[in-house]
mmCIF file of the C-alpha atoms, coordinates in Angstrom:
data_MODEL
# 
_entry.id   MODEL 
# 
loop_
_atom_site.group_PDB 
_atom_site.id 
_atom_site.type_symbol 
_atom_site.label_atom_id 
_atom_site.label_alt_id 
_atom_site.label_comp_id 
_atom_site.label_asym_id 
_atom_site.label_entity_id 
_atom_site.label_seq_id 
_atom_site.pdbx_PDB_ins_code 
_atom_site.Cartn_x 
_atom_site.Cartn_y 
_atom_site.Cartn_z 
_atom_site.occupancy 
_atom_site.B_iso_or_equiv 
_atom_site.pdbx_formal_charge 
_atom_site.auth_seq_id 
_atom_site.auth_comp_id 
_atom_site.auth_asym_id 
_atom_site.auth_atom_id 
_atom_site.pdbx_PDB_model_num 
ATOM 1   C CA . UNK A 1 1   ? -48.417 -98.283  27.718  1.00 0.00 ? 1   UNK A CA 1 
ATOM 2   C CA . UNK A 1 2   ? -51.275 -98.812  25.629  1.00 0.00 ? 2   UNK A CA 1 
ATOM 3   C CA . UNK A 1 3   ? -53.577 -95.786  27.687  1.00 0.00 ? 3   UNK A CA 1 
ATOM 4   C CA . UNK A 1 4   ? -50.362 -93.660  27.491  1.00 0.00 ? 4   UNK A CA 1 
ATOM 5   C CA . UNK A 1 5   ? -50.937 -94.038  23.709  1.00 0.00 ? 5   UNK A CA 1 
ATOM 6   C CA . UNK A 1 6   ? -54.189 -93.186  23.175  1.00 0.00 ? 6   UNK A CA 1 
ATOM 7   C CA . UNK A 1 7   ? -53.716 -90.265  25.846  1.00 0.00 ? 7   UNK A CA 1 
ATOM 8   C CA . UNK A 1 8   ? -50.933 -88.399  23.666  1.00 0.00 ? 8   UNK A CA 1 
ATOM 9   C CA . UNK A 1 9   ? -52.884 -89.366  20.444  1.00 0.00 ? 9   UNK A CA 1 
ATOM 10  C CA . UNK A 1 10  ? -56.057 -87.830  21.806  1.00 0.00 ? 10  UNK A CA 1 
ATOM 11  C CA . UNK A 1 11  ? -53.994 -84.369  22.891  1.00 0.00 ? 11  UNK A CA 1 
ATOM 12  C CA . UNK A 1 12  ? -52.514 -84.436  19.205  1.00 0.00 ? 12  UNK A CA 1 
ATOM 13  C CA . UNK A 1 13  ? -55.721 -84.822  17.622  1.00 0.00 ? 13  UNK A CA 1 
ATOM 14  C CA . UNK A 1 14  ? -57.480 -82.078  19.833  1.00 0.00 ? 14  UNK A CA 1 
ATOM 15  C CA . UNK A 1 15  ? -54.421 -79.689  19.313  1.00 0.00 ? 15  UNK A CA 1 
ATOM 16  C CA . UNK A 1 16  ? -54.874 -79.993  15.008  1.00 0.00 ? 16  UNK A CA 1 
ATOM 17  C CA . UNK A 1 17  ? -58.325 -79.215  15.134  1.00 0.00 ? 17  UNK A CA 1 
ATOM 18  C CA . UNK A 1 18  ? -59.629 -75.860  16.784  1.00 0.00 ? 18  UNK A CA 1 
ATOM 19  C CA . UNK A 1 19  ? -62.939 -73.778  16.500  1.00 0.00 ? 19  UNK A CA 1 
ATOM 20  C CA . UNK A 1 20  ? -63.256 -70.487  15.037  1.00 0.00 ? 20  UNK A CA 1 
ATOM 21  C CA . UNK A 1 21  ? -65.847 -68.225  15.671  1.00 0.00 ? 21  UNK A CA 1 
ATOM 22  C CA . UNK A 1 22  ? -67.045 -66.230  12.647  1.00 0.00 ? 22  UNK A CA 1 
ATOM 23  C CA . UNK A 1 23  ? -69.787 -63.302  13.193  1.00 0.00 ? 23  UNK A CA 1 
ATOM 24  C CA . UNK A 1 24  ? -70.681 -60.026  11.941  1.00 0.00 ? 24  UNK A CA 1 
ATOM 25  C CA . UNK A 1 25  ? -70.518 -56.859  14.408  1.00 0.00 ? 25  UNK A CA 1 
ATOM 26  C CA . UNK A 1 26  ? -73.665 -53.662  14.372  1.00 0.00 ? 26  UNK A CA 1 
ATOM 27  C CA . UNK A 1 27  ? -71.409 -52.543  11.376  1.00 0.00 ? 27  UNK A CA 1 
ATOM 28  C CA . UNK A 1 28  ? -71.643 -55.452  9.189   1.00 0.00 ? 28  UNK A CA 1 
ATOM 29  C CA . UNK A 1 29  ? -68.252 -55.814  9.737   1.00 0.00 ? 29  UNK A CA 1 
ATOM 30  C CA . UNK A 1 30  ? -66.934 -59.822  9.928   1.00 0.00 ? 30  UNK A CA 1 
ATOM 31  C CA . UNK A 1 31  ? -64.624 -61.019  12.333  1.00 0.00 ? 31  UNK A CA 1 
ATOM 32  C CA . UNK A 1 32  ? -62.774 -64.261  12.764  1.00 0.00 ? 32  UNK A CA 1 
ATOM 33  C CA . UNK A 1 33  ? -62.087 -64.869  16.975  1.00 0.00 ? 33  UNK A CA 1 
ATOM 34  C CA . UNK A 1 34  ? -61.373 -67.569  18.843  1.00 0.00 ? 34  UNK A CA 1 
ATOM 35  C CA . UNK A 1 35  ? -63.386 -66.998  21.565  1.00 0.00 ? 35  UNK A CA 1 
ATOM 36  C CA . UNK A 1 36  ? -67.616 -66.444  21.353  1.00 0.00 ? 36  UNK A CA 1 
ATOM 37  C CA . UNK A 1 37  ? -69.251 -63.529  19.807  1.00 0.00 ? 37  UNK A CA 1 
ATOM 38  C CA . UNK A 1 38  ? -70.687 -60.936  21.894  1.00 0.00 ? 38  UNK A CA 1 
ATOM 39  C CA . UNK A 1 39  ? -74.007 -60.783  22.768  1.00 0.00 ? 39  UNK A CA 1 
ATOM 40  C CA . UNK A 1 40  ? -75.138 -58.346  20.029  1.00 0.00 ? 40  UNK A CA 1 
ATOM 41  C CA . UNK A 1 41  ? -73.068 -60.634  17.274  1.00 0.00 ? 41  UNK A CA 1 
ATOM 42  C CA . UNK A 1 42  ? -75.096 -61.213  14.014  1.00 0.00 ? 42  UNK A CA 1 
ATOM 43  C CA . UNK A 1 43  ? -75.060 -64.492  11.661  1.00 0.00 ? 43  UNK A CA 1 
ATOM 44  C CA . UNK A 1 44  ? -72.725 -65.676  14.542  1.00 0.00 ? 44  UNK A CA 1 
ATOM 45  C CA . UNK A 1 45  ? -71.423 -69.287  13.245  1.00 0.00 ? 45  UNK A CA 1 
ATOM 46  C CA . UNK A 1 46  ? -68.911 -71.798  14.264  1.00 0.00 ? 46  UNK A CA 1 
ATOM 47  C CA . UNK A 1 47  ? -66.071 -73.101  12.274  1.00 0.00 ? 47  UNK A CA 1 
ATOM 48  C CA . UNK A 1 48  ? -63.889 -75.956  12.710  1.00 0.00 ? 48  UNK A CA 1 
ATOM 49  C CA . UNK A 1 49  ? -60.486 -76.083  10.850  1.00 0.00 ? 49  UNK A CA 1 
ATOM 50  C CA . UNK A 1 50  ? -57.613 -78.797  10.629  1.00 0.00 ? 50  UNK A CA 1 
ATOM 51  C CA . UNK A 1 51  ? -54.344 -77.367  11.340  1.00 0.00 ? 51  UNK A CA 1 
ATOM 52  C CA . UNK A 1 52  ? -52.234 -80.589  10.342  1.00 0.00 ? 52  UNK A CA 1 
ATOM 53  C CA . UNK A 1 53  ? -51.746 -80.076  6.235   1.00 0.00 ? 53  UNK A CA 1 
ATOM 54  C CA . UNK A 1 54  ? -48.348 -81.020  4.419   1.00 0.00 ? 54  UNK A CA 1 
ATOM 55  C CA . UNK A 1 55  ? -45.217 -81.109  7.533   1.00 0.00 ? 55  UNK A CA 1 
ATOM 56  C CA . UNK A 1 56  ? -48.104 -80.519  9.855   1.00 0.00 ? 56  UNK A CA 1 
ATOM 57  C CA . UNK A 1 57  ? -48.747 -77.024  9.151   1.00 0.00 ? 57  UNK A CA 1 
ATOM 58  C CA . UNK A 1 58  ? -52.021 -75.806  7.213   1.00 0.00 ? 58  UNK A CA 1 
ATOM 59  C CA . UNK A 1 59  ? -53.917 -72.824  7.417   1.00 0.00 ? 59  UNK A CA 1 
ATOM 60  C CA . UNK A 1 60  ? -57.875 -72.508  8.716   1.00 0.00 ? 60  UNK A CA 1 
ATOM 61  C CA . UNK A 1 61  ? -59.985 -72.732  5.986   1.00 0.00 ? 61  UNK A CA 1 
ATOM 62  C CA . UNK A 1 62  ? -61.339 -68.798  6.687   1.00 0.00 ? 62  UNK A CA 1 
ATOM 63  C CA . UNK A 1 63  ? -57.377 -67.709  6.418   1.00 0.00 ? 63  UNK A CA 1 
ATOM 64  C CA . UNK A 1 64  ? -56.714 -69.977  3.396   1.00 0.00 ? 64  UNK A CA 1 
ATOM 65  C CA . UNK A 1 65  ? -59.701 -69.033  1.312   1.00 0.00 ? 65  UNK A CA 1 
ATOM 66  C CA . UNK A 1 66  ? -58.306 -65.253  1.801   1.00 0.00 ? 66  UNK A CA 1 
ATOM 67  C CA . UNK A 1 67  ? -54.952 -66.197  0.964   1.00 0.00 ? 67  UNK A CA 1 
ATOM 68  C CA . UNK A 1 68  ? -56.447 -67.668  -2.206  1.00 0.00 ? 68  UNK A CA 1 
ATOM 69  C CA . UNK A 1 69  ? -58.723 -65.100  -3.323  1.00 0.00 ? 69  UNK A CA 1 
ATOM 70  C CA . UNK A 1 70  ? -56.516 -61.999  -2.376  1.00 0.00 ? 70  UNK A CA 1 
ATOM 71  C CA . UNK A 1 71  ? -52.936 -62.522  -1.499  1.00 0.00 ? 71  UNK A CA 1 
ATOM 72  C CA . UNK A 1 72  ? -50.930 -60.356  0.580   1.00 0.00 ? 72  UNK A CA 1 
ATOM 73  C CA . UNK A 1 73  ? -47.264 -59.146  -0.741  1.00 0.00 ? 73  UNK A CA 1 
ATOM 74  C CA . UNK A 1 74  ? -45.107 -56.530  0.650   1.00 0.00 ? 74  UNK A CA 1 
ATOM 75  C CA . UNK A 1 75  ? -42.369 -54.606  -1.220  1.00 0.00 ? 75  UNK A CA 1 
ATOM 76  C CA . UNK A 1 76  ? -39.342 -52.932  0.980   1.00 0.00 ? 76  UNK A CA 1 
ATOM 77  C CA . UNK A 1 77  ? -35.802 -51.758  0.279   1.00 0.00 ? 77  UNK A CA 1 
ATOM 78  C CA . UNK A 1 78  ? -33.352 -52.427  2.415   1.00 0.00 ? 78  UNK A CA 1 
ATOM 79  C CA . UNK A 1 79  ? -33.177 -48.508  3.538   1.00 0.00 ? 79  UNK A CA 1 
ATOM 80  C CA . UNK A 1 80  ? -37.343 -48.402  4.434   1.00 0.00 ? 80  UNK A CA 1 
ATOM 81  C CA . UNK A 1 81  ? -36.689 -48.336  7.868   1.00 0.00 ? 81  UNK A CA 1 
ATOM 82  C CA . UNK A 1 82  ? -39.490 -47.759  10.367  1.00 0.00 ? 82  UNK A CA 1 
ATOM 83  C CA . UNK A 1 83  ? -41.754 -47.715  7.794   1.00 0.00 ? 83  UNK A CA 1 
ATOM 84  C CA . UNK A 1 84  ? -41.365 -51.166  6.653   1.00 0.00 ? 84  UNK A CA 1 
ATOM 85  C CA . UNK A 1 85  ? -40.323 -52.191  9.876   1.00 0.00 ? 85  UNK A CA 1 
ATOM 86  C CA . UNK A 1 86  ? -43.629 -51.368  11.376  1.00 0.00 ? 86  UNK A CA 1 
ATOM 87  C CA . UNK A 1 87  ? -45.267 -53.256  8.034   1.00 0.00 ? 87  UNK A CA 1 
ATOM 88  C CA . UNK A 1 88  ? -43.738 -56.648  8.794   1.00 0.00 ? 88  UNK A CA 1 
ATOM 89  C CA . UNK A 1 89  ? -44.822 -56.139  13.043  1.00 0.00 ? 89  UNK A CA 1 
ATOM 90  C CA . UNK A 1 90  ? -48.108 -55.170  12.237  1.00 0.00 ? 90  UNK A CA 1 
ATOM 91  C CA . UNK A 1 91  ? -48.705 -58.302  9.482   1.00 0.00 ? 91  UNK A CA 1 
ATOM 92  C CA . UNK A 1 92  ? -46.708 -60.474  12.020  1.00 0.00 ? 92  UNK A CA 1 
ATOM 93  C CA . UNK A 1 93  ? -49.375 -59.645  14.842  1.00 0.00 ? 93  UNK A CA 1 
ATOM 94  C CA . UNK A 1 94  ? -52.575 -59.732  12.986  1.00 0.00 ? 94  UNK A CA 1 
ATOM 95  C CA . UNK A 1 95  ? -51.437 -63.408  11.767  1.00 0.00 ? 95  UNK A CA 1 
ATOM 96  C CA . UNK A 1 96  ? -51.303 -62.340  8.123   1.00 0.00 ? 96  UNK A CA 1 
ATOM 97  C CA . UNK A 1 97  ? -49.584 -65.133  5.791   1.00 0.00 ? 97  UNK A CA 1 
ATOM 98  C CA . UNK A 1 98  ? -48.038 -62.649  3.086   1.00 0.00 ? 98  UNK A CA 1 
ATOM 99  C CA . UNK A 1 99  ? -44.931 -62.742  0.617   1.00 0.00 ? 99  UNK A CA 1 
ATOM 100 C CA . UNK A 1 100 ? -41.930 -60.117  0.776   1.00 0.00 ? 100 UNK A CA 1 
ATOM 101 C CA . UNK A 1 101 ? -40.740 -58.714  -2.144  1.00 0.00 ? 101 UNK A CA 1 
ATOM 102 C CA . UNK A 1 102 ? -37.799 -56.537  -1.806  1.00 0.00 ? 102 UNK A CA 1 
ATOM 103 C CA . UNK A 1 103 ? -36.222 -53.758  -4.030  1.00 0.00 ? 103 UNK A CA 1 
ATOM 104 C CA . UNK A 1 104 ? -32.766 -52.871  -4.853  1.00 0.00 ? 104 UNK A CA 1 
ATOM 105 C CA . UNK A 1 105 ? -32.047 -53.261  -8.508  1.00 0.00 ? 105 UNK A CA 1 
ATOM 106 C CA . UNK A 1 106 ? -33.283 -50.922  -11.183 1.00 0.00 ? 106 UNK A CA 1 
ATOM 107 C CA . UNK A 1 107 ? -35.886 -54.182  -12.353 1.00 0.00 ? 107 UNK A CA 1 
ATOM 108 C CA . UNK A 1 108 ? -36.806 -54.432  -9.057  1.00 0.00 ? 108 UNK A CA 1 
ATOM 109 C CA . UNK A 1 109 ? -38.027 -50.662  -9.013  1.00 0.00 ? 109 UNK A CA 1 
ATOM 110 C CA . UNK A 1 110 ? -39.513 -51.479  -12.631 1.00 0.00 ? 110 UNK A CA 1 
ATOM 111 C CA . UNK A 1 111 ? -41.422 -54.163  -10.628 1.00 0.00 ? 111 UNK A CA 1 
ATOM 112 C CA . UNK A 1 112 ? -42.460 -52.104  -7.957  1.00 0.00 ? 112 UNK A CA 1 
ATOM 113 C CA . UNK A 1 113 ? -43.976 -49.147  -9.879  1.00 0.00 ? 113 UNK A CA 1 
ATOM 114 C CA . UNK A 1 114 ? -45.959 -52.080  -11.963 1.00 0.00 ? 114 UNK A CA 1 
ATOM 115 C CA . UNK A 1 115 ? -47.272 -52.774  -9.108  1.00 0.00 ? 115 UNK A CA 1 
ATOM 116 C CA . UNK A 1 116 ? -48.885 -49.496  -8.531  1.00 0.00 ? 116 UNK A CA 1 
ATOM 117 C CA . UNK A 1 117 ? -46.445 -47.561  -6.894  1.00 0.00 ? 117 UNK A CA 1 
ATOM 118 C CA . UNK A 1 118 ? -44.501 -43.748  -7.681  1.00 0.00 ? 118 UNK A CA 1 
ATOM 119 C CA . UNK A 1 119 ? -41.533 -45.387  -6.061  1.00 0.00 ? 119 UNK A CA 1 
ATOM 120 C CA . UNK A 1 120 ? -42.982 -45.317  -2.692  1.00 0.00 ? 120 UNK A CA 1 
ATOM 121 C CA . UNK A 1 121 ? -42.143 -47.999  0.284   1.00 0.00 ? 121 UNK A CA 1 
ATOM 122 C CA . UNK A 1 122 ? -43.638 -49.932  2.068   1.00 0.00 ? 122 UNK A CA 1 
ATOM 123 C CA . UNK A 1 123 ? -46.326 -51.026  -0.720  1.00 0.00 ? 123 UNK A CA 1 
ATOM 124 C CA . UNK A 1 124 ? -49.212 -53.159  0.497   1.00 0.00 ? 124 UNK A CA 1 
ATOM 125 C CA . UNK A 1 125 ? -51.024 -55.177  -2.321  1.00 0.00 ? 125 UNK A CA 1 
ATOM 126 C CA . UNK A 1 126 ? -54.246 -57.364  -0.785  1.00 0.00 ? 126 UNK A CA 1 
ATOM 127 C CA . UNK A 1 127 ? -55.654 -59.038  -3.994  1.00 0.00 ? 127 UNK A CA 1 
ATOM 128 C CA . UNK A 1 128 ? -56.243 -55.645  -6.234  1.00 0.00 ? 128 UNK A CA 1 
ATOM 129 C CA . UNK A 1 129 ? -56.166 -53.259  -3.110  1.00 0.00 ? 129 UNK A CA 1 
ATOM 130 C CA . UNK A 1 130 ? -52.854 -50.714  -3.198  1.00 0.00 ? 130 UNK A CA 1 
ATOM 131 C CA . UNK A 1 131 ? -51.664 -49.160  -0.173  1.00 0.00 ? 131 UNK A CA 1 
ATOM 132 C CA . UNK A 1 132 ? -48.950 -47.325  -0.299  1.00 0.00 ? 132 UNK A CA 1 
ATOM 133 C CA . UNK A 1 133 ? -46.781 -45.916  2.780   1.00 0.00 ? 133 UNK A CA 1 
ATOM 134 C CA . UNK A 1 134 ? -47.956 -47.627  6.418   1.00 0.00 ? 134 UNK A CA 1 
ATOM 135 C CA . UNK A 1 135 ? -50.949 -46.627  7.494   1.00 0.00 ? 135 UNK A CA 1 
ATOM 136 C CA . UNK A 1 136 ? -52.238 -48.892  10.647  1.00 0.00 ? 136 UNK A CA 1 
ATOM 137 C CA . UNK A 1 137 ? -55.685 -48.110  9.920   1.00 0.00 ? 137 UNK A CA 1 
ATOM 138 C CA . UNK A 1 138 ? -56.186 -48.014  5.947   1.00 0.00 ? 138 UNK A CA 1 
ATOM 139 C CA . UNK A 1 139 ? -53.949 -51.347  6.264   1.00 0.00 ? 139 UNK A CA 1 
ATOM 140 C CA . UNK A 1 140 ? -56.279 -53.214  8.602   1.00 0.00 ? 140 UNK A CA 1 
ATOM 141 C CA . UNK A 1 141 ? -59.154 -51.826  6.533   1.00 0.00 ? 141 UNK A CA 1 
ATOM 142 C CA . UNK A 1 142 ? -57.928 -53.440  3.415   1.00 0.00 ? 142 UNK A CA 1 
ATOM 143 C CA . UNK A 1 143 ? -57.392 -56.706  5.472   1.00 0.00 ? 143 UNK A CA 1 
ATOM 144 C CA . UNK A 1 144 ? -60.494 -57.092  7.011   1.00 0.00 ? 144 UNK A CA 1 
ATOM 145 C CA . UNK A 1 145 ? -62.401 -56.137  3.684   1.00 0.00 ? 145 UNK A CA 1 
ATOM 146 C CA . UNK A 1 146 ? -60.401 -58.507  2.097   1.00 0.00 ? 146 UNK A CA 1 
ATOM 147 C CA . UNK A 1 147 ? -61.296 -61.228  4.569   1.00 0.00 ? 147 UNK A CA 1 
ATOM 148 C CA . UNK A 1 148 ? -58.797 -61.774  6.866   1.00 0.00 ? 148 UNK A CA 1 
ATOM 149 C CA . UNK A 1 149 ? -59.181 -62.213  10.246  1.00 0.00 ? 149 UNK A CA 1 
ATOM 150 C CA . UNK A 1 150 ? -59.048 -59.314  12.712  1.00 0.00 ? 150 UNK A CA 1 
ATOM 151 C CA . UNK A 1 151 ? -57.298 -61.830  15.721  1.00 0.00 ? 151 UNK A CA 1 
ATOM 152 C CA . UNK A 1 152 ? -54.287 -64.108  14.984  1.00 0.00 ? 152 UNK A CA 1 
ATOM 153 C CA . UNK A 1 153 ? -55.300 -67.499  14.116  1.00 0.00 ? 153 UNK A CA 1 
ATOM 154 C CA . UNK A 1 154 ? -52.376 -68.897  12.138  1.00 0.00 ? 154 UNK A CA 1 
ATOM 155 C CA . UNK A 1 155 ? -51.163 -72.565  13.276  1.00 0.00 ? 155 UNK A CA 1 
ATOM 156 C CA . UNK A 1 156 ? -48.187 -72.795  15.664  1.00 0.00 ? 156 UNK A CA 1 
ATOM 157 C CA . UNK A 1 157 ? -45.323 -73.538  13.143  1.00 0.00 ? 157 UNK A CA 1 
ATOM 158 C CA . UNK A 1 158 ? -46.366 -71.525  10.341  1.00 0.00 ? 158 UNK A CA 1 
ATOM 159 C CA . UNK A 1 159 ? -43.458 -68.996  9.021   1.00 0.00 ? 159 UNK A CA 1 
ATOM 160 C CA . UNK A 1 160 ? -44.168 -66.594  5.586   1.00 0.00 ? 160 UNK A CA 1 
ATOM 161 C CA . UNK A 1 161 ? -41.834 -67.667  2.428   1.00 0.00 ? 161 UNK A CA 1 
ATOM 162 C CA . UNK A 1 162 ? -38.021 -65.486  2.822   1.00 0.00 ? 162 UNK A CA 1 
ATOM 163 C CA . UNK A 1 163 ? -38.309 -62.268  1.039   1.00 0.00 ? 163 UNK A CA 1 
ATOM 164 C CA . UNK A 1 164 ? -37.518 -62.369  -2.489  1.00 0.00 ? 164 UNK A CA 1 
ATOM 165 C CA . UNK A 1 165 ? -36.377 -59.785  -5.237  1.00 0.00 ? 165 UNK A CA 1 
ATOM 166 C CA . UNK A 1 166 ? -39.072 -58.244  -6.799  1.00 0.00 ? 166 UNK A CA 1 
ATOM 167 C CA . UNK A 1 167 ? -38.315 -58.765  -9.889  1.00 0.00 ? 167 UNK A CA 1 
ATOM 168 C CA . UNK A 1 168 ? -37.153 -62.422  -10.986 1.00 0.00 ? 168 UNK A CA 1 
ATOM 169 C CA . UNK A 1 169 ? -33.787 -62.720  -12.691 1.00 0.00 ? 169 UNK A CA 1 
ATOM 170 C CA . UNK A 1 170 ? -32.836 -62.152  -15.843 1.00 0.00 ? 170 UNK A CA 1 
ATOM 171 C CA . UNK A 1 171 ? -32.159 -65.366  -17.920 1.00 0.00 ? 171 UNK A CA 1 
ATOM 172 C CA . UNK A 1 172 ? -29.401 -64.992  -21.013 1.00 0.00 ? 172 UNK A CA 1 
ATOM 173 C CA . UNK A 1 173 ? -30.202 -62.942  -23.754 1.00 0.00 ? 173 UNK A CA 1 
ATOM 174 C CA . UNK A 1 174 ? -30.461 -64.948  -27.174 1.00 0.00 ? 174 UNK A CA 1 
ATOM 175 C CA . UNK A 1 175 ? -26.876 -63.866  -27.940 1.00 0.00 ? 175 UNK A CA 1 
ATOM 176 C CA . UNK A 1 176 ? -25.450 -64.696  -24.794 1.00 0.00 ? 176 UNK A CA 1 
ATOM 177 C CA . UNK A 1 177 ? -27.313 -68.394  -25.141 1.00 0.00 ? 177 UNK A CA 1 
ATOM 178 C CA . UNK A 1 178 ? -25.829 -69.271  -28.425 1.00 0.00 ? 178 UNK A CA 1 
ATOM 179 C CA . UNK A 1 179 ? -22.269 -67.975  -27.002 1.00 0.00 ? 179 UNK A CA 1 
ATOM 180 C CA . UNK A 1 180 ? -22.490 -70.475  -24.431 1.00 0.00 ? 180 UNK A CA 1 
ATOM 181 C CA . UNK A 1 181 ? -24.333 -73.370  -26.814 1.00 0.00 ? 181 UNK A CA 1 
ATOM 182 C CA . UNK A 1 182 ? -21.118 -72.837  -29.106 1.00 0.00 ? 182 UNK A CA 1 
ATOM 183 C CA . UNK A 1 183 ? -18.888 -72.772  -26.127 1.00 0.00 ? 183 UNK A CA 1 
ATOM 184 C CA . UNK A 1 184 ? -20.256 -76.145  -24.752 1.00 0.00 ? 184 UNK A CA 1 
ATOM 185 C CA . UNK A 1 185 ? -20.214 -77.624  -28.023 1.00 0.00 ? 185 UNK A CA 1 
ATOM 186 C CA . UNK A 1 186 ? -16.360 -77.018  -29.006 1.00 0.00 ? 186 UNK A CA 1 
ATOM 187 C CA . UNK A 1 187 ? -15.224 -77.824  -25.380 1.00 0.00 ? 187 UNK A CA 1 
ATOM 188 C CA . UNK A 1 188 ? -17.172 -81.474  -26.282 1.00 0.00 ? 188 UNK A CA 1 
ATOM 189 C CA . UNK A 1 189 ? -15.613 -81.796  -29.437 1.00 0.00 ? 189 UNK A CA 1 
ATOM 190 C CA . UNK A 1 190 ? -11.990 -81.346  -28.202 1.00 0.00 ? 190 UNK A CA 1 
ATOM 191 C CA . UNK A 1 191 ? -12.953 -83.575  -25.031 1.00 0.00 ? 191 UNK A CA 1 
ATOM 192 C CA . UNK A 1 192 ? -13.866 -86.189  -28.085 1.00 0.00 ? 192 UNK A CA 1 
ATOM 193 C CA . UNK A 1 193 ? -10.628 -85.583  -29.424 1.00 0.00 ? 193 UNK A CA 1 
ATOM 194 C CA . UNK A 1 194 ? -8.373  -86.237  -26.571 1.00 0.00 ? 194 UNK A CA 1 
ATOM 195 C CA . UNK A 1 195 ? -10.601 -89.089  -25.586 1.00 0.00 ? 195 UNK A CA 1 
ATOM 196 C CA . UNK A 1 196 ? -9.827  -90.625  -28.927 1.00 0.00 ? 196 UNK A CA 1 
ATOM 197 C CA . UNK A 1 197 ? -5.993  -89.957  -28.583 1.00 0.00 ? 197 UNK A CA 1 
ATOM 198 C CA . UNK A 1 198 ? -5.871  -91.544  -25.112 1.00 0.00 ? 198 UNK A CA 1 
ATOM 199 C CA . UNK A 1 199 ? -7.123  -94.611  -26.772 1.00 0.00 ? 199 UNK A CA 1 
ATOM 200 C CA . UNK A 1 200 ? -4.967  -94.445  -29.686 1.00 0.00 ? 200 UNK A CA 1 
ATOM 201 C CA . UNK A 1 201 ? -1.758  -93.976  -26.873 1.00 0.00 ? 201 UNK A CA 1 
ATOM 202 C CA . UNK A 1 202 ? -3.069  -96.813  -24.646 1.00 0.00 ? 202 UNK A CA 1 
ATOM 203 C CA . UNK A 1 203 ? -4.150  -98.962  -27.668 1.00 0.00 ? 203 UNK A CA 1 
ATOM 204 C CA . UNK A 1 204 ? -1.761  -102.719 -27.489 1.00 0.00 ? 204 UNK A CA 1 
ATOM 205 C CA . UNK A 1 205 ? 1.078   -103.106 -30.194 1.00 0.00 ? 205 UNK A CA 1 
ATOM 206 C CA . UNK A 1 206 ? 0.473   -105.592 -33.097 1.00 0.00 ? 206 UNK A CA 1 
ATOM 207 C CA . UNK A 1 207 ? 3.066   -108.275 -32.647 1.00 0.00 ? 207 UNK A CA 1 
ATOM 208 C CA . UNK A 1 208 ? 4.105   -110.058 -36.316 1.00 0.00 ? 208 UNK A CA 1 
ATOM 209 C CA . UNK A 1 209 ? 5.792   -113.063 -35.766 1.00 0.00 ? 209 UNK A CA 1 
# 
C-alpha cells in the first residue's frame, strides 16, 4: 500500500512540473517548445515550470510573465462570424490565455473604438499592439513579439475567463440613488410604524382590582 503511494505521488509530482525549451532561431526570433532546439538554435536554455498553482492550475512562468506584461483581449459581436470565429480557434491552438470582450450595446461600441478600433471586429489588443480584422500572420507576429510561445504549452485544465461585455455596467445615476435612498428610508419608517402597532395590539391589559 505504502509503494502504491509513493508510486502515484511520484507520477503527480512529475506530471506538475515539465521542461520548456526556450531558444532563439537564425532570425533572432524566440520560441518556447517542448521538445529540444534544433541544431542551429542560439542562446538555447532550459526551463522548468510548476503547473500546480491555486485549484491545481498555473501557468509556466514564460506564459505568465507574457500574460503579465502584455495581456491578450479580444472584442466580438455576436454577428462577427468567421472572422471571430477563426480568432478564438487560432488563440485556442497557439495556447494563448486571453479575455473576451464582447459588443452589443451602444457603451460597448464606445468601449471598443477606445480601444483603437473604427468599429471593426475581431479586435486583437496584445499589451499596446492593435490588430484589427483576423489576420493569421500579423496575429502570430504580434504574439510572438509580445512573448508568447509559438507551441501550446498551457497546463491541462486551464480554460480563459467567459466573455464579458465590453463595457462594464452602468451603476445609478446620482438622481436615481437618492430615489432609491428615499425609497428605502420611508419603506423603514412605516415598517417602524406597524412594528410599533403590533406591539401596542399584542401589548397585556392592565387589570385594577
Amino acid at each position: 500500500m505504502k509503494r502504491a503511494a509513493l508510486l502515484l505521488l511520484l507520477l503527480t509530482a512529475s506530471a506538475a512540473h515539465a521542461q520548456m525549451y526556450k531558444w532563439k532561431d537564425e532570425k533572432g526570433v524566440t520560441h518556447f517548445t517542448a521538445t529540444p532546439p534544433p541544431a542551429t538554435a542560439q542562446k538555447a536554455e532550459v526551463k522548468n515550470y510548476n503547473t500546480a498553482g491555486a485549484g491545481g492550475v498555473a501557468l509556466p512562468s514564460e506564459l505568465a510573465e507574457a500574460v503579465r506584461s502584455r495581456p491578450v483581449v479580444l472584442y466580438t459581436t455576436a454577428n462577427c462570424g468567421a472572422g471571430c470565429n477563426m480568432a478564438r480557434t487560432m488563440l485556442a491552438n497557439r495556447g494563448i490565455p486571453y479575455r473576451e470582450k464582447t459588443v452589443s450595446s451602444t457603451d460597448d461600441f464606445d468601449a471598443l473604438k477606445k480601444a483603437g478600433s473604427d468599429g471593426q471586429v475581431p479586435l486583437l489588443l496584445v499589451g499596446r499592439t492593435r490588430q484589427i480584422g483576423f489576420e493569421q500572420s500579423a496575429w502570430d507576429s504580434a504574439l510572438t513579439q509580445a512573448g508568447y510561445p509559438t507551441e501550446k504549452m498551457l497546463p491541462q485544465g486551464y480554460s480563459n475567463p467567459p466573455p464579458a461585455p465590453a463595457a462594464p455596467p452602468r451603476g445609478p445615476s446620482a438622481e436615481e440613488a437618492a430615489a432609491a435612498k428615499a425609497d428605502a428610508e420611508r419603506a423603514a419608517a412605516a415598517a417602524e410604524k406597524a412594528r410599533q402597532r403590533d406591539e401596542q395590539k399584542n401589548a397585556s391589559p392592565n387589570f385594577r382590582f
